[in-house]
N, C-alpha and C positions, 0 to 999 in steps of 0.2 A: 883508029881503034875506038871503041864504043865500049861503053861501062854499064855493067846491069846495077842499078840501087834496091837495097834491101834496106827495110826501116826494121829496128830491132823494135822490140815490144816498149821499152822508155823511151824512145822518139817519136812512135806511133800518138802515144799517149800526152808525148809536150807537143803533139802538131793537135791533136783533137783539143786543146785547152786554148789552142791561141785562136784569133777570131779566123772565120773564113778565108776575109780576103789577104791575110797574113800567109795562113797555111797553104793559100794555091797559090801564092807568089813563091813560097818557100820550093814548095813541088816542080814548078817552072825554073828554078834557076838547079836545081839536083836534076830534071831531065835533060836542060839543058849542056848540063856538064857533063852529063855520061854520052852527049853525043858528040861533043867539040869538048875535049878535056884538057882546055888551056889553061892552070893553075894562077897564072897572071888576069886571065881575063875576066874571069870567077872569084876573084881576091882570096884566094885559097892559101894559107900558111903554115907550115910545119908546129904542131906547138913542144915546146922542153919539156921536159920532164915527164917523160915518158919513154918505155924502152925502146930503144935504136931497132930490133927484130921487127917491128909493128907499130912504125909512130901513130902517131893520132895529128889528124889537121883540122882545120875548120875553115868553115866558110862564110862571107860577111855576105847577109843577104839585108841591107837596109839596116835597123836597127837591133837585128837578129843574128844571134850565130850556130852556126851546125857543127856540130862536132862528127867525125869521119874517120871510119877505116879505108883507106885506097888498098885494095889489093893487086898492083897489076899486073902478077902472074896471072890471077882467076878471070883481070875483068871485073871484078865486083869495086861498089862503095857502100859499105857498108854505114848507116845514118846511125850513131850512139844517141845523139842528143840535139834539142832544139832551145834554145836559150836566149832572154834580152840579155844583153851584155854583159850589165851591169850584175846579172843572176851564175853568168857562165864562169867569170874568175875569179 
């Protein structure tokens, strides 16, 4: 199964803020995961606190994290947010 990724308008805008070669790394591992969507291989993690109908995960790209809706009835991932770490908790 293959995943289509949507960046919402607030991810778009933390990906245009971080430098180049951040943001096509970041693009390279969200393509990557909608084609091979191994949660373990991606460091992909459920996070708390947030409702059980719709959790939110993220994902460790380097010293970066993405924050994510997986939809996988639709197929989609949805990209909320792109964030240094230390900015995301």
């Amino acid at each position: 199964m293959t995943f289509t990724i949507v960046l919402s308008d607030s991810a778009t805008k933390d990906l245009q803020h971080l430098p180049r070669s951040v943001s096509d790394r970041i693009m390279r591992a969200l393509a990557d995961f909608a084609r091979h969507p191994d949660p373990v291989r991606h460091d992909i993690r459920k996070l708390r606190g947030f409702p059980g109908d719709q959790p939110v995960y993220r994902m460790r790209v380097g010293d970066y994290r993405v924050g994510m809706l997986i939809i996988h009835a639709k197929g989609t991932v949805i990209v909320l947010s792109v964030h240094k770490r230390e900015g995301l908790y």
